[in-house]
C-alpha positions as CSV (number, residue, x, y, z in Angstrom):
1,X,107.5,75.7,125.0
2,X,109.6,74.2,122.2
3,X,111.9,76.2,120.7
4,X,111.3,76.3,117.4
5,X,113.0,78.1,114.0
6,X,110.2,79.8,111.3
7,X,110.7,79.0,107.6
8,X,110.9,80.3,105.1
9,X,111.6,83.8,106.3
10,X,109.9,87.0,103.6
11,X,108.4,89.9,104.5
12,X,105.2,89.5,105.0
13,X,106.5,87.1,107.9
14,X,107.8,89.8,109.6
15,X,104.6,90.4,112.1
16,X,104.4,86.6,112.3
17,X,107.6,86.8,113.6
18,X,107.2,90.1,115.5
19,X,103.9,88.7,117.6
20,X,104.2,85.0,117.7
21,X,105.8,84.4,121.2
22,X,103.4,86.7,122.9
23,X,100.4,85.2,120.9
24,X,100.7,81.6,121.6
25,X,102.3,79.1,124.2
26,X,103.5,76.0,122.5
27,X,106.5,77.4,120.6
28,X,109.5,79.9,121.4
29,X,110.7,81.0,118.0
30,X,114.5,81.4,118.5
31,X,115.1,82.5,115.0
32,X,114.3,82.7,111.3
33,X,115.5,81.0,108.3
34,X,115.9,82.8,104.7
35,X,118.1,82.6,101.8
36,X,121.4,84.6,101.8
37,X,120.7,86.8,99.0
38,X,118.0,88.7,101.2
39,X,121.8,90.0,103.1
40,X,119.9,89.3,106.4
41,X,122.4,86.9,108.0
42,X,122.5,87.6,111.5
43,X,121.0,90.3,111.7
44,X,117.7,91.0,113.3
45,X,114.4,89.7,111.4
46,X,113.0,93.4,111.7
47,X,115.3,94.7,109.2
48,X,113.9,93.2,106.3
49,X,111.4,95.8,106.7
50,X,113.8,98.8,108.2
51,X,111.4,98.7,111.8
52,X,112.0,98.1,115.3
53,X,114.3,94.9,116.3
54,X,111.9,91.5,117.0
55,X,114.9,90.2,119.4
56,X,114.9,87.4,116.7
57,X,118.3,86.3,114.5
58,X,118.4,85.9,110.9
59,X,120.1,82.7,109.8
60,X,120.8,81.6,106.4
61,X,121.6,77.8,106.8
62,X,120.3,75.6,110.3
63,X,122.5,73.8,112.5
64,X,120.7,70.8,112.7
65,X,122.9,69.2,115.4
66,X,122.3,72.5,117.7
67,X,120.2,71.1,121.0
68,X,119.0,74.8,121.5
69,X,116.2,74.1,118.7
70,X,114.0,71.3,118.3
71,X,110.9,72.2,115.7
72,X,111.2,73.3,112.2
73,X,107.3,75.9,111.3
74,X,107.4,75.9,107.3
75,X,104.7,78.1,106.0
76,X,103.9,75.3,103.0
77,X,102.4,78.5,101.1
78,X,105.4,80.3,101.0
79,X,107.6,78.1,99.7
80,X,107.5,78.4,96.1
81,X,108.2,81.7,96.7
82,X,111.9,81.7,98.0
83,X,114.8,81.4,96.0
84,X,115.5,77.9,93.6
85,X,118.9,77.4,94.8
86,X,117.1,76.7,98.1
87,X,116.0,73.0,98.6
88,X,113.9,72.6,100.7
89,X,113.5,68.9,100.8
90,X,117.5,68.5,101.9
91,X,116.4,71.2,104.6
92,X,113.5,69.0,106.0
93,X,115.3,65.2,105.1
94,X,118.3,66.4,107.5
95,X,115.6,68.0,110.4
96,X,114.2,64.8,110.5
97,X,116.9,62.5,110.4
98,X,118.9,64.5,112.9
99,X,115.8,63.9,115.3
100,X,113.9,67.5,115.0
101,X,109.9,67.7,114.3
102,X,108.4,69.4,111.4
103,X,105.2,71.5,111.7
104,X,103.4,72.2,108.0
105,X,101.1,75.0,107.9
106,X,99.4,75.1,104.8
107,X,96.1,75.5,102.9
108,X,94.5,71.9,102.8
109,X,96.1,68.1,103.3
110,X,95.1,67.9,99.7
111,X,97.7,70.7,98.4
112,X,100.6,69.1,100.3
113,X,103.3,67.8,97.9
114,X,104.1,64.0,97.3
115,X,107.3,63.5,98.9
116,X,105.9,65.5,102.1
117,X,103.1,62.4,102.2
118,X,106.6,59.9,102.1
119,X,108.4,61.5,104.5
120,X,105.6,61.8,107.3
121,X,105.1,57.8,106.5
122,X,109.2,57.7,106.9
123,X,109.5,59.9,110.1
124,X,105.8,59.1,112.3
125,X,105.3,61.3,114.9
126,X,108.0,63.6,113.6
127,X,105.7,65.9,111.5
128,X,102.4,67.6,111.8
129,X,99.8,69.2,109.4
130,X,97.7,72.2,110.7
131,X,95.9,73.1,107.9
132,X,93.5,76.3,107.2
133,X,89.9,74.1,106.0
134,X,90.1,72.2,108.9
135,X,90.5,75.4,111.3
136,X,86.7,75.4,112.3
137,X,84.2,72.9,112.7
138,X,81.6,73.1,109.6
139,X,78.1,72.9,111.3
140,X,75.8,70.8,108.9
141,X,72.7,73.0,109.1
142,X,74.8,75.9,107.3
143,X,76.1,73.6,104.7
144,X,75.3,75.5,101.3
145,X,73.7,78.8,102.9
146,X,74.3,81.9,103.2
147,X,73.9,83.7,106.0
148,X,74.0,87.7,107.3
149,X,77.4,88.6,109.1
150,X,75.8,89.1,112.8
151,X,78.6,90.7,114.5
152,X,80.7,93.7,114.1
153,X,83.7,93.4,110.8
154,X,86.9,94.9,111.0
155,X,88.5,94.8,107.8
156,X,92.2,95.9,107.6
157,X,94.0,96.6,104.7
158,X,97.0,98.3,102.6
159,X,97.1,101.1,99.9
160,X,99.9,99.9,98.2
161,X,100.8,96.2,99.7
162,X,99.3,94.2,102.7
163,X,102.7,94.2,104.4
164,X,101.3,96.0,107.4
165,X,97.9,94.5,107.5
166,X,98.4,91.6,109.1
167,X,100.8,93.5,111.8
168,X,97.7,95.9,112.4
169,X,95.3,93.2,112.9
170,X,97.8,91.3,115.2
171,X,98.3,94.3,117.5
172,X,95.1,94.8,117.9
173,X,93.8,91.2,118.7
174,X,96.5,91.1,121.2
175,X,95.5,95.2,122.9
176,X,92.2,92.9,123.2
177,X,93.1,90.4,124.4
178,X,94.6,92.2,127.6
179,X,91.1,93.8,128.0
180,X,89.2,90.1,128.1
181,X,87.1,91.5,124.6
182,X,87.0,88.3,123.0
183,X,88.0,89.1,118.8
184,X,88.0,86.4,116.2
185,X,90.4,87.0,113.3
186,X,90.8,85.6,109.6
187,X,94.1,86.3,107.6
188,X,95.4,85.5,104.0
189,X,98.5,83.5,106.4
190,X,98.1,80.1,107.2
191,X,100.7,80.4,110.4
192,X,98.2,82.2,112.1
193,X,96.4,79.2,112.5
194,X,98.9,78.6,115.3
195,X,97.4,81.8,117.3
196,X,94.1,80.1,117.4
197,X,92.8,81.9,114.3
198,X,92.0,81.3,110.8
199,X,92.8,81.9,107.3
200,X,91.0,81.9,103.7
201,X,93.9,81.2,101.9
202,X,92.2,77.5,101.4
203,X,89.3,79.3,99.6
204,X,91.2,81.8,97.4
205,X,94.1,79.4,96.3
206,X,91.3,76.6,95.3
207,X,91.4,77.0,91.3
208,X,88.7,74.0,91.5
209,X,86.1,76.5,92.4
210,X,84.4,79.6,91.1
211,X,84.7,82.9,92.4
212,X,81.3,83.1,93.6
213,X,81.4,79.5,95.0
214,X,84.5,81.1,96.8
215,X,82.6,84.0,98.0
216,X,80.0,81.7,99.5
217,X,82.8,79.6,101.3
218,X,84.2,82.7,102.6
219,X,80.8,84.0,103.8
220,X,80.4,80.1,105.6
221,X,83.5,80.2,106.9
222,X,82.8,83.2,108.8
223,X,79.3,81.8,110.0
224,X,81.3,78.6,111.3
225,X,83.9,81.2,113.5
226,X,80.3,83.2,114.8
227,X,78.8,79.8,115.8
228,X,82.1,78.2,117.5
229,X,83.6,80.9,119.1
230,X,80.6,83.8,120.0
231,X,83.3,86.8,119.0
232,X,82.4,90.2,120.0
233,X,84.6,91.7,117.0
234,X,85.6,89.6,113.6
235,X,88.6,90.9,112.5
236,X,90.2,90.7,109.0
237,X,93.0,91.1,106.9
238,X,92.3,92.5,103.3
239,X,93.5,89.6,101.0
240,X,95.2,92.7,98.5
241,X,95.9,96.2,97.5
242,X,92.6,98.0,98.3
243,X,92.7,100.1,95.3
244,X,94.4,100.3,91.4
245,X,97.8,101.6,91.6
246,X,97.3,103.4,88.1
247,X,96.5,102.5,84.9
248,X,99.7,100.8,84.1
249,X,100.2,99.0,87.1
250,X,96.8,97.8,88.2
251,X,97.7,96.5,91.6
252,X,95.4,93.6,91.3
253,X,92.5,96.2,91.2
254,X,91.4,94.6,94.5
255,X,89.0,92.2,93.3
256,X,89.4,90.0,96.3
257,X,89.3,92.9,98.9
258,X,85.6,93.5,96.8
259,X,84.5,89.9,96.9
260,X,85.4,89.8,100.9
261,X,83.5,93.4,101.1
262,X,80.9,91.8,99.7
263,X,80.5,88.7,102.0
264,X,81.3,90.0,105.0
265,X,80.2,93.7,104.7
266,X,82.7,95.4,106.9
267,X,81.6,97.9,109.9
268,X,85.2,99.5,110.0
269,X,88.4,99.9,107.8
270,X,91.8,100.2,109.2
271,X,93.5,101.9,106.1
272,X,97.9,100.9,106.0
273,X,99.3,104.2,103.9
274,X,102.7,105.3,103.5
275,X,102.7,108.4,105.5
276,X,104.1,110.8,103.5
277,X,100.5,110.6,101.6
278,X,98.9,111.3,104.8
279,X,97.7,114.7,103.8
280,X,93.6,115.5,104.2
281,X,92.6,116.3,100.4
282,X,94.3,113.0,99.5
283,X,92.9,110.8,102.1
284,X,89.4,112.5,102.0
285,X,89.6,111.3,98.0
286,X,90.7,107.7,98.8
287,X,88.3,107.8,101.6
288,X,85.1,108.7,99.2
289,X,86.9,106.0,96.6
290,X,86.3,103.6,98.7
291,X,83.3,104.2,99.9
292,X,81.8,104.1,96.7
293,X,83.5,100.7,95.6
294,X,83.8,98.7,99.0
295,X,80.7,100.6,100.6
296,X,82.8,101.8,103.7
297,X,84.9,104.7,104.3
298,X,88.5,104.7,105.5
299,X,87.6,104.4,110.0
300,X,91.3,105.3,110.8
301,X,94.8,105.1,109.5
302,X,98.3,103.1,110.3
303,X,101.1,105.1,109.0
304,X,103.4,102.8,107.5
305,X,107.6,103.3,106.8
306,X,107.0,102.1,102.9
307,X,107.6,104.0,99.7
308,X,106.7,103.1,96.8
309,X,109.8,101.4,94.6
310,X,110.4,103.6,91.6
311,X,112.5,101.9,89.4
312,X,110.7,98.6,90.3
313,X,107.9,100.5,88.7
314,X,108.9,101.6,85.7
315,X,111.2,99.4,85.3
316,X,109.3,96.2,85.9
317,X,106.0,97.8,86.0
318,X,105.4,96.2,89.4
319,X,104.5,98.0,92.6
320,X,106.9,97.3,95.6
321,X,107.9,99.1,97.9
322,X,111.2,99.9,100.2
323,X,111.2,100.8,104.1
324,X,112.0,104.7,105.4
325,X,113.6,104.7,108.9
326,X,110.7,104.9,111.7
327,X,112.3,108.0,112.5
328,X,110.9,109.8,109.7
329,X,107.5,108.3,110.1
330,X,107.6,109.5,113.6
331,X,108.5,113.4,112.3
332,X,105.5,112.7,109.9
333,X,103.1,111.8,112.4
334,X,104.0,114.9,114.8
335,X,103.3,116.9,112.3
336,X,99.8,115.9,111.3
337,X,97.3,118.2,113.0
338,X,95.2,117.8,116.2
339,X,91.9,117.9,114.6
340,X,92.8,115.8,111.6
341,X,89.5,114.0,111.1
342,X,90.6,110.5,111.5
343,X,92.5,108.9,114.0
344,X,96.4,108.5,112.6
345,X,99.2,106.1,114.2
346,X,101.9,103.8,113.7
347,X,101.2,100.7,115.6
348,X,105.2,99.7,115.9
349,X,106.3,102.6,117.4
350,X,103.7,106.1,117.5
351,X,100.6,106.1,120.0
352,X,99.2,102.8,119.4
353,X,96.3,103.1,121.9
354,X,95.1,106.2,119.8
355,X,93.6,103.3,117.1
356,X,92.7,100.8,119.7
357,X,90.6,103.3,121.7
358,X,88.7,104.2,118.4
359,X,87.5,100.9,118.0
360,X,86.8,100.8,121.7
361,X,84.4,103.6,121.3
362,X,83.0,102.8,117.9
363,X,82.0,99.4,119.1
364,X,80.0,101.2,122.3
């Protein structure tokens, strides 16, 4: 394995991060690279979101003479996201010319910028494309068509963000994978492409197409996975917010999460809530909101450590959230009843196998 260094480092990484040395064999990541406003700097990746330590350092700057490391991962997506005073093309000019490789993960060859193009040409054999429309062969037959999801659909999503969702979806392809149940899985993160699985972020990021062409990609791209690799579970992550946070911050509404609802027509939802909302009138609500938007109910529930950011919200009328210490989600979770109606856990740190046997038994 070589070790390798994951940029750029957010928080929706974080379960990247968390799972990707036990989830695939040709990379140890040794640490991960963010900016030094985020006030991570040596300190474990897991406290960007306040949860249990990864084992993984923070660093703000690379040492690019440091043997220890030899591969950069850049999730391409991600990048216009982090901080300007960042440049990224001085961070992947002196990887290269110090001798280290580059691995792109990004939506399509297509999307990749210019000077990316020159320095592959510059550095061959130093950097490598895996990108998310070329993550499954495309049988001819199916070309145009759409076709009825023939398997079992596990969608996983988030109330408020879909920090959590992916980390749900993650744990559970891996409790699988120790039984031999063989689950494919489709995320809105193009690094997952490195676990063997796939990603729509290709199809939702395409402004060339319209939104029910992308529905009818999404709804081919899952026929591909069926006919390539025979799963006995598709698993996937919610691209957004399930729901409207109000009527002045809508959230996104979750017109994605409908359009995917719509192709794939999910069997089960794993719902991500903060838990201090995990209360049965108001999940019994959201549960019958749902059902009468998506067409499912909620099938169980991850208690996440989030709260909603107040002053982001009325401030900048945006949701976010900040982390609680696990602790507290812990003294939540004893407290929720016996015969609460739906299965309730935290995946990171509460009774994990209390989800994962669910699906076990709803799938019998």
């Amino acid at each position: 394995m070589e070790n390798a260094i994951l940029f750029p480092f957010l928080p929706s990484t974080l379960p990247i991060a968390r799972h990707f040395n036990s989830m695939q064999s040709a990379y140890h990541i040794s640490a991960v690279l963010a900016h030094r406003g985020m006030g991570l700097t040596g300190k474990d990746a897991a406290t960007i979101c306040n949860q249990p330590p990864v084992g993984i350092p923070t660093l703000n700057q690379l040492n690019y003479e440091d043997s220890n490391w030899s591969t950069l991962v850049v999730d391409h997506q991600s990048l216009s996201t982090i901080e300007s005073r960042i440049d990224p093309l001085n961070i992947f000019s002196q990887c290269l010319n110090a001798g280290k490789k580059i691995v792109f993960v990004c939506d399509s060859i297509t999307c990749v910028d210019s000077y990316l193009v020159d320095l592959s040409t510059n550095f061959s054999g130093q950097i490598q494309f895996l990108t998310s429309d070329m993550s499954v062969k495309k049988p001819r037959q199916y070309a145009g068509q759409y076709m009825p999801v023939s398997v079992p659909v596990m969608l996983v999503g988030g109330l408020i963000s879909t920090y959590d969702s992916l980390e749900v979806l993650l744990s559970i392809k891996e409790s699988f994978a120790m039984k031999d149940v063989h689950v494919s899985c489709i995320t809105a993160s193009n690094i997952s492409l490195l676990f063997g699985m796939h990603s729509f972020s290709h199809i939702f990021n395409n402004a060339d197409i319209t939104e029910a062409e992308k529905m009818l990609q999404l709804n081919q791209l899952v026929t591909h996975i069926i006919q390539s690799e025979r799963p006995q579970l598709i698993l996937i992550e919610a691209p957004d917010p399930v729901l409207k946070y109000n009527n002045i911050v809508a959230n996104g509404f979750g017109i994605r999460t409908y359009m995917v609802s719509q192709v794939m027509d999910p069997d089960y939802f794993i719902c991500c809530m903060p838990s201090g909302l995990i209360d049965y009138t108001f999940v019994n609500g959201i549960s019958l909101g749902l059902q009468k938007k998506y067409g499912f109910p909620i099938s169980a529930i991850h208690s996440t450590n989030e709260i909603v950011d107040v002053m982001s919200l009325l401030e900048d009328e945006v949701v976010s959230s900040v982390h609680i210490n696990m602790e507290e989600v812990s003294a939540i979770l004893e407290k929720i009843p016996e015969d609460f109606p739906l299965p309730v856990a935290n995946l990171l740190s509460h009774d994990k196998d209390n989800i994962y046997q669910y699906i076990c038994d709803a799938l019998v």
